[in-house]
N, C-alpha and C positions, 0 to 999 in steps of 0.2 A: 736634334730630332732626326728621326731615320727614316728614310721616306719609304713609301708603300709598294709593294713588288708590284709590278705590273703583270698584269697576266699575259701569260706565255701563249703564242699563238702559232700551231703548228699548219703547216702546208706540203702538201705534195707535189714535188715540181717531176712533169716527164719533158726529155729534148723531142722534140718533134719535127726537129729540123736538122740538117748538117751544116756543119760546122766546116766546109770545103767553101774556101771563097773568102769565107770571115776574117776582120782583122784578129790580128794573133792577142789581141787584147782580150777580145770575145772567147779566142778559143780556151784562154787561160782560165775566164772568166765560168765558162762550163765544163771543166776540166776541176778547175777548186768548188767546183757546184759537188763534184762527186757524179758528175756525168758522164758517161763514154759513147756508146751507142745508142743511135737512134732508138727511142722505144723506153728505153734506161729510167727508171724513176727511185727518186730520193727522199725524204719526209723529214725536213728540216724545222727549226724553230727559226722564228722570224725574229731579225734581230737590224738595226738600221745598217749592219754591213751586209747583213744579207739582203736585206731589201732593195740596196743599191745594186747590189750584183745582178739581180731577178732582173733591174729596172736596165740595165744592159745589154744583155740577153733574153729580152720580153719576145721577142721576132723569132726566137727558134725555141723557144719552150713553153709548155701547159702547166699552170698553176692551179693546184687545185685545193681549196680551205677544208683542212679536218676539224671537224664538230669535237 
């Protein structure tokens, strides 16, 4: 049997922080976000890799839930 999609939950993530100082794990981390400069914002699907990554870089970025 095949299991039932889950519904796709989209977010708006903006950096509101720099990335000067951070370890290089972080910087990679909002860099594969699709991040660059302050201010910069991305509208991803939320997926448990993504989510871990968010949960990394929670201290220098604004999430925000699209209806």
């Amino acid at each position: 049997m095949a299991k039932k999609a889950a519904a796709l939950k989209n977010v708006e993530i903006e950096l509101i922080r720099s990335v000067i100082g951070c370890k290089p794990n972080q910087r990679a981390t909002v860099r594969a976000l699709g991040l660059g400069k302050i201010g910069s914002k991305r509208t991803v699907v939320v997926s448990p890799q993504v989510s871990g990554m968010l949960r990394v870089v929670n201290h220098l970025i604004r999430v925000k839930e699209l209806s």
